[in-house]
C-alpha positions as CSV (number, residue, x, y, z in Angstrom):
1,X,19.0,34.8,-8.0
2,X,18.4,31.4,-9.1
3,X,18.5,31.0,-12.8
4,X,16.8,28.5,-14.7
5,X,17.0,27.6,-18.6
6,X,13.1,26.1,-20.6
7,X,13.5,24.1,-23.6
8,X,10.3,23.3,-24.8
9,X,8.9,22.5,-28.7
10,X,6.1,24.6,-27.5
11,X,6.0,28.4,-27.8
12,X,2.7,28.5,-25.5
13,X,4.5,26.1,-23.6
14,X,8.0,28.3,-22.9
15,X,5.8,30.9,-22.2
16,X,3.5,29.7,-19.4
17,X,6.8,28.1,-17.5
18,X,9.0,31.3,-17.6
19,X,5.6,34.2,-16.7
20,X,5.3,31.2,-14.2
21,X,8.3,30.7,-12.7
22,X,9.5,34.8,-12.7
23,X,6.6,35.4,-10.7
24,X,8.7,34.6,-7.4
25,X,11.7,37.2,-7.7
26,X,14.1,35.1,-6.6
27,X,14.2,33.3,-9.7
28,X,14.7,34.2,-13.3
29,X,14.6,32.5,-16.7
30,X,18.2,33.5,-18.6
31,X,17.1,31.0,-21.6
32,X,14.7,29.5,-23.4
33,X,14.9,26.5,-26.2
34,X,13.1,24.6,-28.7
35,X,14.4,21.4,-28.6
36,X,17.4,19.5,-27.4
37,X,20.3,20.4,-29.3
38,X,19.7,24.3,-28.4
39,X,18.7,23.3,-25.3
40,X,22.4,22.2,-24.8
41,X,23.7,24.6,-26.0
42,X,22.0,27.5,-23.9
43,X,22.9,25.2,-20.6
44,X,26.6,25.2,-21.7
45,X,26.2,29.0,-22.3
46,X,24.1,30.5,-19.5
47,X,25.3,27.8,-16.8
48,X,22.1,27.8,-15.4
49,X,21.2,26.4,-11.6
50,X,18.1,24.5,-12.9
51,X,16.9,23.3,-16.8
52,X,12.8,22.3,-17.2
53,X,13.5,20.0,-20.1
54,X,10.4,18.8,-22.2
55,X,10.4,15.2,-23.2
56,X,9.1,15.1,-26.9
57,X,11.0,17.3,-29.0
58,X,12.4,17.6,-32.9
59,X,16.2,17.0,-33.6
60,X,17.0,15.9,-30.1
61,X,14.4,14.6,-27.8
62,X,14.5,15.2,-24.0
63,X,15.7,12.2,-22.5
64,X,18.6,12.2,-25.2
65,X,19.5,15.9,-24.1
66,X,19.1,14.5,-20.5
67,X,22.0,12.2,-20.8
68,X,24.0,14.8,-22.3
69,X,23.6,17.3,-19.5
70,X,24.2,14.2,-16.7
71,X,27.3,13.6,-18.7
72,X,28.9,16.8,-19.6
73,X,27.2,19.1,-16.9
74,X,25.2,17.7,-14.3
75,X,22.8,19.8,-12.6
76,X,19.2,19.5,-11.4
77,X,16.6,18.9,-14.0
78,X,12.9,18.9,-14.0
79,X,11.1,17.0,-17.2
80,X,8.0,18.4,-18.6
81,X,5.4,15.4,-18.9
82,X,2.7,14.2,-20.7
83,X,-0.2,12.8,-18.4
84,X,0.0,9.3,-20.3
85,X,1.2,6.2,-20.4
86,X,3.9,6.8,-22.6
87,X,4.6,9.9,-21.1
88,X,5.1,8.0,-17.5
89,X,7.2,5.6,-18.9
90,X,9.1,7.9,-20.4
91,X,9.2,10.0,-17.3
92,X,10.0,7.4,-15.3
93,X,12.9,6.7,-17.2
94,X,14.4,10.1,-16.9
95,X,14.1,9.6,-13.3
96,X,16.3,7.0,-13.6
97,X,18.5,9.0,-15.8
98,X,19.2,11.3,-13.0
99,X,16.5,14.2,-13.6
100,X,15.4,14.9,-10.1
101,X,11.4,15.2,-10.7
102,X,8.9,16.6,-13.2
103,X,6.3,19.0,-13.8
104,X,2.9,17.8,-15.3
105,X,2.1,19.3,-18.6
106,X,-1.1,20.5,-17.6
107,X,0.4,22.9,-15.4
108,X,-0.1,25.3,-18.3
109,X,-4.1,24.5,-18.3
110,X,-6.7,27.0,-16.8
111,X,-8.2,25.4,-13.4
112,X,-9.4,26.0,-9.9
113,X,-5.8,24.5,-8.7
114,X,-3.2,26.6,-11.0
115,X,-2.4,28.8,-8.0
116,X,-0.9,25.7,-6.1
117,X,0.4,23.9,-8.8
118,X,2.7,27.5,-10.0
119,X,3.2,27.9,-5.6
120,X,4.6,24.0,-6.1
121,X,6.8,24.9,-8.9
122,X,8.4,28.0,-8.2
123,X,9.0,26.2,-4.3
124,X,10.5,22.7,-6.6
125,X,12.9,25.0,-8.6
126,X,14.3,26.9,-5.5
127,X,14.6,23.7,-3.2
128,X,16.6,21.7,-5.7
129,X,18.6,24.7,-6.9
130,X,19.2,25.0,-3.3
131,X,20.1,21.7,-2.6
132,X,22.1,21.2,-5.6
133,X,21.5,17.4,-4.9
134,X,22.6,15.3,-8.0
135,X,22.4,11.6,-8.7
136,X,25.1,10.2,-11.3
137,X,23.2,7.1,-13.1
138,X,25.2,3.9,-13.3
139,X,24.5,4.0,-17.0
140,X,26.3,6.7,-17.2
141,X,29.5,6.1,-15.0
142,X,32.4,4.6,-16.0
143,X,32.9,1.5,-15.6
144,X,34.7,0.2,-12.3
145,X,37.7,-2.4,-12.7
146,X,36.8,-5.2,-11.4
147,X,38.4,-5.9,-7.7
148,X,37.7,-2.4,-6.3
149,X,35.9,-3.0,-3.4
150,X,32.5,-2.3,-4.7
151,X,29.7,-4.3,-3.4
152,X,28.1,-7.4,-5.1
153,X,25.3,-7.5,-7.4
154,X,22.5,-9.9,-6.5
155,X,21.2,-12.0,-9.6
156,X,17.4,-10.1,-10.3
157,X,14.7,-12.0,-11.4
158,X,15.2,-14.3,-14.3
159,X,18.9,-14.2,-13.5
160,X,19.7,-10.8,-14.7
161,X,21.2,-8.3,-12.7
162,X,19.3,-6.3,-9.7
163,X,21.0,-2.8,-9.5
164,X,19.3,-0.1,-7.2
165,X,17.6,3.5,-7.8
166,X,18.0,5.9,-10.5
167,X,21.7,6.4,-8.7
168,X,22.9,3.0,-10.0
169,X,23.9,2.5,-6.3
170,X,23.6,-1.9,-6.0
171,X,24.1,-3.6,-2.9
172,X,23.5,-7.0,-1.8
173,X,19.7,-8.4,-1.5
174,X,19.0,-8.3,2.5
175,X,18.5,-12.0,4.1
176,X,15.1,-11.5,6.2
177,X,15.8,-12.8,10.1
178,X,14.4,-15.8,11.7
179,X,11.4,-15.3,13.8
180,X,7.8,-14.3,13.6
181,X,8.4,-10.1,13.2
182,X,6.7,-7.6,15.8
183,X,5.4,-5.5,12.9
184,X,3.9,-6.7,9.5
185,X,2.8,-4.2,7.3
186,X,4.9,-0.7,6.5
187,X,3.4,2.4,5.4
188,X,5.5,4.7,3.1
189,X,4.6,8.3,2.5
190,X,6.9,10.1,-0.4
191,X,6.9,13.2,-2.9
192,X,9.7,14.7,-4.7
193,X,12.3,12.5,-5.9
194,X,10.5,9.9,-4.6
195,X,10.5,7.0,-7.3
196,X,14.4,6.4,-7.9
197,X,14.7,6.3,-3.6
198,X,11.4,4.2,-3.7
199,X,13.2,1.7,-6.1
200,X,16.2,2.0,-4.0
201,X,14.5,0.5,-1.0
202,X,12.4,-2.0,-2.7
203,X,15.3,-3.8,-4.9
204,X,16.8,-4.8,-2.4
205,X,14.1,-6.5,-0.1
206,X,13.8,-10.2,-0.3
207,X,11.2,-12.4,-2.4
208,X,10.0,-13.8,1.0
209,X,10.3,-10.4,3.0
210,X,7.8,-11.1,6.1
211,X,5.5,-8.0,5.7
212,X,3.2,-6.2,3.6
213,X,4.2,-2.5,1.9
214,X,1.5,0.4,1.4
215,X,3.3,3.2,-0.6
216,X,1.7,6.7,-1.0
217,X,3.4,8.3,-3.3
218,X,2.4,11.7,-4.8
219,X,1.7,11.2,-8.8
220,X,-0.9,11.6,-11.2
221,X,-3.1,8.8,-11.9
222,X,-1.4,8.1,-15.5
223,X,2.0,7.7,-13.9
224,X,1.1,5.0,-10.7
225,X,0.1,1.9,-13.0
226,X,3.5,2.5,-15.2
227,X,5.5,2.8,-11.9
228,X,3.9,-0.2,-10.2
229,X,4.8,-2.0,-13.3
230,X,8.8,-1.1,-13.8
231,X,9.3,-1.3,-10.0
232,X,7.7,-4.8,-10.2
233,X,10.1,-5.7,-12.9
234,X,13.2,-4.8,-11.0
235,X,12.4,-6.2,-7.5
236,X,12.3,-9.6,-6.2
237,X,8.7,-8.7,-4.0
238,X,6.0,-8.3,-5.7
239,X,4.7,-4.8,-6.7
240,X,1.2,-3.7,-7.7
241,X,-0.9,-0.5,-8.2
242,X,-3.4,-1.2,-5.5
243,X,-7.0,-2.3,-5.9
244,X,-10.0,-2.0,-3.7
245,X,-11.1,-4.8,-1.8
246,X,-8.0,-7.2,-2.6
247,X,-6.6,-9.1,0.8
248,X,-2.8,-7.6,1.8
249,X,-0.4,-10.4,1.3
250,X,3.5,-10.6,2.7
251,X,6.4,-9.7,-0.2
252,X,3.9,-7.4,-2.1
253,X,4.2,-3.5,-2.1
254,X,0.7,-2.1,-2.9
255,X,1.5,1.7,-4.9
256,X,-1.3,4.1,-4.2
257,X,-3.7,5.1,-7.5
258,X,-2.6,8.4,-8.3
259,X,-5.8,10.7,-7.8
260,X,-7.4,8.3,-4.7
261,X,-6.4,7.4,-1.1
262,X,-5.6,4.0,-0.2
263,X,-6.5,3.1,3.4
264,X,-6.8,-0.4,4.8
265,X,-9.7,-2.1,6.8
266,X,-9.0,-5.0,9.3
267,X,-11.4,-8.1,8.6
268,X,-11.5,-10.7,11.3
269,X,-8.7,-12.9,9.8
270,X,-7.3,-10.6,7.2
271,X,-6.5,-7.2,6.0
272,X,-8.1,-5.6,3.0
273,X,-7.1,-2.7,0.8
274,X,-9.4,0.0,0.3
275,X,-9.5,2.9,-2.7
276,X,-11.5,5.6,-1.8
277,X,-11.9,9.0,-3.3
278,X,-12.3,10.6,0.3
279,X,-11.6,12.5,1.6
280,X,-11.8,14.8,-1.1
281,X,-10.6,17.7,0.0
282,X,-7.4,16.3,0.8
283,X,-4.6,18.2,-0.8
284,X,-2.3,15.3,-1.9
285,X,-3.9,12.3,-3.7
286,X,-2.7,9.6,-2.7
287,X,-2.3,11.1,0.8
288,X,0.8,9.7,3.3
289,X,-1.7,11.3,6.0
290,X,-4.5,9.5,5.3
291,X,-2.7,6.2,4.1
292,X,-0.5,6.0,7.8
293,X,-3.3,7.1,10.0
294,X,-5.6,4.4,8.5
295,X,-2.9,1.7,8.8
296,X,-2.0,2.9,12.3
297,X,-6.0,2.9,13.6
298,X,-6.3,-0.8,11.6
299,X,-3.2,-2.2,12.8
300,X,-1.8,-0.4,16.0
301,X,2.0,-1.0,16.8
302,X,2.7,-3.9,14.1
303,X,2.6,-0.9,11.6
304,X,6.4,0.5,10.8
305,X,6.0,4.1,9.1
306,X,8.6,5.7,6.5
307,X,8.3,8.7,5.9
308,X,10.9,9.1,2.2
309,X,11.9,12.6,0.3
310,X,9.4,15.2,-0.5
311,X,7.9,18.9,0.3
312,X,5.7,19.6,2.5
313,X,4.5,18.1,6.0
314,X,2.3,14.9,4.1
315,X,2.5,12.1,6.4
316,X,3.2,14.3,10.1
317,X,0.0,13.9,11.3
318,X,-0.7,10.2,9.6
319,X,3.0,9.4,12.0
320,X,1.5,11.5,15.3
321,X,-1.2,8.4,15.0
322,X,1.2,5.9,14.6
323,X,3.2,6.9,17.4
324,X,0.4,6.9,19.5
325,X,-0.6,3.4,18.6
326,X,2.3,2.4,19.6
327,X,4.2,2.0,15.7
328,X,7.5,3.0,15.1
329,X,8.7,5.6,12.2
330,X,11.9,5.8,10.5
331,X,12.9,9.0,8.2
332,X,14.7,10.0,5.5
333,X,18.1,11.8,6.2
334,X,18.7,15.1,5.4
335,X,21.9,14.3,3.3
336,X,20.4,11.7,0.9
337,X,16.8,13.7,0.3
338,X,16.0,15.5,-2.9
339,X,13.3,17.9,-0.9
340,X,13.8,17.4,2.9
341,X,10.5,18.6,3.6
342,X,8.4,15.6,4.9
343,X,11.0,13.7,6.6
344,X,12.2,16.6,8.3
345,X,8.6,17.7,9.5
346,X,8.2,14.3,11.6
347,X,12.2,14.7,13.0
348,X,11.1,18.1,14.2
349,X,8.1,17.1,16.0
350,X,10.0,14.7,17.7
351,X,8.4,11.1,16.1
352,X,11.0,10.0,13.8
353,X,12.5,6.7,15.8
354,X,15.4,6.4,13.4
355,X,17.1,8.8,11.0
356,X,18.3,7.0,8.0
357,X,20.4,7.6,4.9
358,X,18.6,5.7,1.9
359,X,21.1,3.4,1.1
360,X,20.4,2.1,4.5
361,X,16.6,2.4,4.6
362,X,15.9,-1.2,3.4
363,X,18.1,-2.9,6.4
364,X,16.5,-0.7,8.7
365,X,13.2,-1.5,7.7
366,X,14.1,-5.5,7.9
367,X,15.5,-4.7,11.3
368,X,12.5,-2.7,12.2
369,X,9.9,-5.4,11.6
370,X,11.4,-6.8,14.8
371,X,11.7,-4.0,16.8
């Protein structure tokens, strides 16, 4: 039985996660909360496998209680969200913090989807309870004497310091090779846990890194802009939410609208972006299917696919193309996943090129431009 604590302000809130979530019988809710403080104090209590933690609360808000679980008994958490701005940055931050993912607050709403959004939740709680993965933030590690062998940090833009992902995990800022590379424009496909690994990647690619970087990841439409905007703050490529019609240019990473599809279209002498609602009846937006297999048809074998953490199968049959085109695919290792759904779906079928933990996923991609 996996057993799971709510703390939510809301009562209608408390209610609609737990007659959610004890739907599937393999889970049950032992606790609910209204805010932080008892929030902490049912986790120390009930010892729970999973905590949905909302973000805006009295007395203690959620990212506050966060830090206190990370600290004093780290497990996996999944934040309750606002669809807004504030409620991405805010989100984003607890990502950082070490909470795994989070659930939209409109999960609770009445609409054609609800089935598959409660499916995707009950599946979330008992693949990270199952996993038991856990990220320690830097923030909140002790601090390392110096002389102990840990690796370098790079100076980030405007001199401060570049560290990696949610993890804290920092390592040097990769040196592109000489050369003209073989491929010039990678296609990332990504869903659960995603944005700390994303950032993981990205920080340490350099300013003048020789390709361009289409990134589906799966997020509402309030949360892309926000995470286009912090990732572009920590990283020395540029990073953007994407726009239709804009030309792809080397050292920029192009984040998928949440809500559309990006695809790309070859002109004669350049590449343009291309946000589309269609197709429609996709069931991810963005899609890692649709952005791969549009890159692959545009682009053939100077397209290098990733396929990052997530549930699900998004991106297997956008890397079938690519393979076909003659592109190469690197995935996710099992070990350094949140959800090892999507990577593991394209090492099963046989199309994954290299299997990579994600602390080495930038080299290999620098090494894999050449390739």
């Amino acid at each position: 039985m996996i057993t799971v604590v709510v703390v939510d302000d809301s009562a209608f809130m408390r209610k609609a996660l737990s007659s959610m979530l004890e739907k599937d019988p393999e889970i049950s809710v032992v606790a609910v909360g209204r805010d932080g403080e008892e929030g902490l104090e049912l986790v120390r209590r009930h010892n729970p496998d999973v905590v949905t933690l909302d973000i805006e609360m009295p007395r203690m808000d959620g990212l506050t209680a966060l830090r206190r679980i990370m600290m004093e008994m780290p497990r996996p958490v999944l934040m309750v969200s606002s669809l807004t701005t504030e409620g991405a940055e805010a989100t984003l931050k607890a990502l950082e913090l070490g909470a795994v993912d989070f659930i939209p607050k409109q999960l609770s709403k009445v609409s054609l989807d609800i089935v598959r959004i409660e499916d995707e939740l009950r599946e979330k709680v008992k693949e990270i309870s199952r996993r038991k993965f856990l990220r320690t933030p830097r923030s909140l590690r002790a601090p390392r004497p110096l002389g102990d062998g840990g690796a370098a940090v790079s100076p980030g833009p405007g001199g401060g310091a570049a560290t990696g992902a949610g993890d804290g995990g920092s390592r040097p800022v990769l040196t592109p090779r000489t050369g003209r590379p073989v491929r010039d424009i990678v296609a990332i496909g990504v869903s659960t846990g995603g944005p700390p690994a994303v950032q993981k990647v990205l920080s340490q690619l350099p300013a003048d890194f020789p390709a361009s970087i289409l990134i589906a990841q799966h997020m509402p439409a309030a949360f892309t802009g926000p995470f286009a905007k912090r990732l572009d703050g920590v990283c020395r490529i540029a990073v953007k939410e994407a726009e239709n019609g804009e030309r792809l240019r080397p050292g920029t990473a192009y984040i998928a609208p949440g809500g559309k599809h990006l695809r790309v279209d070859q002109k004669i002498s350049m590449v343009e972006v291309v946000v589309t609602p269609e197709p429609a009846e996709a069931l991810y937006k963005p899609s890692a299917n649709v952005l791969i297999e549009s890159v692959a048809q545009a682009m053939g074998r100077r397209t290098l696919g990733v396929i990052l953490t997530g549930m699900g199968s998004d991106g297997l049959e956008g890397v079938r193309v690519l393979k076909q085109k003659g592109g190469r695919a690197l995935a996710q290792s099992d070990a350094t996943c949140v959800v090892y759904g999507m990577p593991k779906a394209i090492v099963d079928a046989g199309l994954a090129d290299e299997i990579i933990d994600i602390d080495d996923m930038a080299s290999a991609i620098m090494t894999g431009l050449y390739k």
